[in-house]
N, CA, C and O atoms as a DFTB+ gen file, in Angstrom:
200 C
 N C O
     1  1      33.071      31.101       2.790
     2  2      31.847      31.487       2.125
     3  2      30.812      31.814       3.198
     4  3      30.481      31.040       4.097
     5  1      30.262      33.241       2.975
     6  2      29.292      33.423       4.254
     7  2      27.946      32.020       3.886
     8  3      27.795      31.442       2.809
     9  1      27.366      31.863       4.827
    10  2      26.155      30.928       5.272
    11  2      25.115      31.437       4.431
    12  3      24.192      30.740       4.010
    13  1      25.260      32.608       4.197
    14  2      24.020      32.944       3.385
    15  2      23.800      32.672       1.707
    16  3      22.849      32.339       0.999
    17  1      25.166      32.992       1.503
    18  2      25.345      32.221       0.407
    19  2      25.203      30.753       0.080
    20  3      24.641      30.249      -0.892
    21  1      25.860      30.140       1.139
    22  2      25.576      28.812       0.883
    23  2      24.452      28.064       0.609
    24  3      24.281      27.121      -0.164
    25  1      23.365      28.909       1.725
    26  2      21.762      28.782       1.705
    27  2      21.733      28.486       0.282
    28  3      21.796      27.442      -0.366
    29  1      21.599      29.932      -0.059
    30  2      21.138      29.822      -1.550
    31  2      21.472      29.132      -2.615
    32  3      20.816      28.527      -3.462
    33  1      23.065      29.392      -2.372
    34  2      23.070      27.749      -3.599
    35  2      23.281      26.539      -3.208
    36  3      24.008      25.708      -3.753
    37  1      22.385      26.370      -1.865
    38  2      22.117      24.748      -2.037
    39  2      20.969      24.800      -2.053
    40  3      20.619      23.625      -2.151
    41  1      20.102      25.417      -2.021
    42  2      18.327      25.885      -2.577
    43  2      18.557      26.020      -3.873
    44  3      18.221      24.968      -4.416
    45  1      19.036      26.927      -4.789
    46  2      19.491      26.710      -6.276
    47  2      19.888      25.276      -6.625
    48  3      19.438      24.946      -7.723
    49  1      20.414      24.575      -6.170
    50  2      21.154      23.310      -6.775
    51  2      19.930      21.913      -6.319
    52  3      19.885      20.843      -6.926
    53  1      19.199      22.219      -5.349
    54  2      18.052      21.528      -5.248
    55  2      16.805      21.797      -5.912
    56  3      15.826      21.055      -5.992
    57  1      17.019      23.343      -6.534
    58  2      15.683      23.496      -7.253
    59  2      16.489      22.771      -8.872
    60  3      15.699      22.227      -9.644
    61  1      17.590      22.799      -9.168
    62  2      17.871      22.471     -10.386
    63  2      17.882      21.059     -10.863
    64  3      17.685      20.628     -11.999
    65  1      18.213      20.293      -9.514
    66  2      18.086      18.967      -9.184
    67  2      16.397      18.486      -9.296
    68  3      16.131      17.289      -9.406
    69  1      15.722      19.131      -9.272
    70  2      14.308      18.810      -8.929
    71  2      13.965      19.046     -10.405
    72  3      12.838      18.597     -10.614
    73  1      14.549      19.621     -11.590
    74  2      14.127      20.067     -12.828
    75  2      14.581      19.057     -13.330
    76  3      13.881      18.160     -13.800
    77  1      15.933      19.063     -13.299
    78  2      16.498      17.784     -14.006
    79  2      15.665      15.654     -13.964
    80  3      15.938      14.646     -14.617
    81  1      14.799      15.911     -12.997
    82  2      14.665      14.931     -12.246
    83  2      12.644      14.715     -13.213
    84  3      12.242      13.715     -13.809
    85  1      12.068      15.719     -13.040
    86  2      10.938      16.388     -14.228
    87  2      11.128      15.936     -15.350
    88  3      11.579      16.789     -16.115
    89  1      10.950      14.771     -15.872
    90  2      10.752      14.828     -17.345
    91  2       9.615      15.937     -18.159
    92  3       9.629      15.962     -19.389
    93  1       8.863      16.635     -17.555
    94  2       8.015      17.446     -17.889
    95  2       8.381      19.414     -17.762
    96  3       7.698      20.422     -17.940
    97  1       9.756      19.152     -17.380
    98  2       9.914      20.628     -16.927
    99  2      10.555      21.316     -18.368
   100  3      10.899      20.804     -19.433
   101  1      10.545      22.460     -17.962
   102  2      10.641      23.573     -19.046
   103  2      12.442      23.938     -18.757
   104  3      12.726      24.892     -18.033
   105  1      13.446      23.167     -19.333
   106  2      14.914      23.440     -18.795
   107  2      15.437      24.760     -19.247
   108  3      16.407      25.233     -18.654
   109  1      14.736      25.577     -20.515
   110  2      15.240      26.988     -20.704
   111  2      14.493      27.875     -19.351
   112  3      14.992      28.786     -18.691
   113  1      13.055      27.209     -19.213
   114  2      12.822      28.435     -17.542
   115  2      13.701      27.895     -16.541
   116  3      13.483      28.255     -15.384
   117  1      14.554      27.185     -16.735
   118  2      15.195      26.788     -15.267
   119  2      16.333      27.553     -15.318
   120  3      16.525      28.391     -14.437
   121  1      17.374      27.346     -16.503
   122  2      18.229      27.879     -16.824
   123  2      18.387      29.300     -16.766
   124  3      19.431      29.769     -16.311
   125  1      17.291      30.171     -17.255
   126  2      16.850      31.462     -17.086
   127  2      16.758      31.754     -15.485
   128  3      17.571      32.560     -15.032
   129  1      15.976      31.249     -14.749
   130  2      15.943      31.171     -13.107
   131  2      16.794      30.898     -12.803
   132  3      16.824      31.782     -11.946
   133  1      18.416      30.024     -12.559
   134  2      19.335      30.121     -12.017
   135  2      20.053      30.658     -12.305
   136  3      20.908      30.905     -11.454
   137  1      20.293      31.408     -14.134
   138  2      21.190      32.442     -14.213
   139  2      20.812      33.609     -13.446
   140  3      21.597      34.284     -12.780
   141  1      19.265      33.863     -13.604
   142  2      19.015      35.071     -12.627
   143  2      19.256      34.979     -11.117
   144  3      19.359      36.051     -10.520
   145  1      19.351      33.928     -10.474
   146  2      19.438      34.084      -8.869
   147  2      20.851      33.868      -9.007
   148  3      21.258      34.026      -7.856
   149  1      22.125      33.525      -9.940
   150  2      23.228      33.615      -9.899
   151  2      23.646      34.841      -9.600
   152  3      24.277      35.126      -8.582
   153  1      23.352      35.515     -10.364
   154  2      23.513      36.901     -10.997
   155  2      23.042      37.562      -9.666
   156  3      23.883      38.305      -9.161
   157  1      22.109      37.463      -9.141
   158  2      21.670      38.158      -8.093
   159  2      22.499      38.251      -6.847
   160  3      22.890      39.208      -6.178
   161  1      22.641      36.966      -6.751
   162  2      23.506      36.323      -5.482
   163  2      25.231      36.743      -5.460
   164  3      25.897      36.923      -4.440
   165  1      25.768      36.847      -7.037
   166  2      26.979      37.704      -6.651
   167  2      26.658      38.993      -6.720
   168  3      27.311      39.711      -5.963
   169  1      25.996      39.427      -7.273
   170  2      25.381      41.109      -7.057
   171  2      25.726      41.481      -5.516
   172  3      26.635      42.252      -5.207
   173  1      24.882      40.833      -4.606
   174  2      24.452      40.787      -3.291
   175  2      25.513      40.323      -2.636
   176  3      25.279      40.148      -1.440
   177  1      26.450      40.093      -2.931
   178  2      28.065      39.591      -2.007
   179  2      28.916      40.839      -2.682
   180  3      29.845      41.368      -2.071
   181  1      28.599      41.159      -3.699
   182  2      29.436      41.995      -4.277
   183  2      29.405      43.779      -3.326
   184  3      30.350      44.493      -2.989
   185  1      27.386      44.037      -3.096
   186  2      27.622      45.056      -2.561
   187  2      27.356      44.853      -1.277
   188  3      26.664      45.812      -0.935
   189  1      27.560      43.952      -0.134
   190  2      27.917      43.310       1.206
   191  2      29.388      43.087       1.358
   192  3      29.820      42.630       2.416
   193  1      30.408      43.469       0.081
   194  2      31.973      43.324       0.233
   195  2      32.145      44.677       0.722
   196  3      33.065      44.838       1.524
   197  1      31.112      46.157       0.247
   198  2      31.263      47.220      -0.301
   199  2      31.411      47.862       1.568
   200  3      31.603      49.057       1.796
């Protein structure tokens, strides 16, 4: 797995960790925010395979 990836989803998995941890947080904006930087992040390996 390149490093750059990894970055990101261990920044993703600490921002999700930090929601879960929020009794006050909004878990559909979180959910929405990590599907989108999911989505992004294989996007971005996908056209770095290319």
């Amino acid at each position: 797995m390149p490093d750059w990836i990894r970055d990101q989803l261990v920044n993703l998995a600490a921002y999700l960790g930090s929601v879960i941890e929020d009794p006050a947080a909004d878990e559909a904006f979180a959910l929405r925010h990590a599907h989108e930087d999911l989505t992004r992040i294989l996007a971005d390996d996908e056209s770095d395979s290319r």
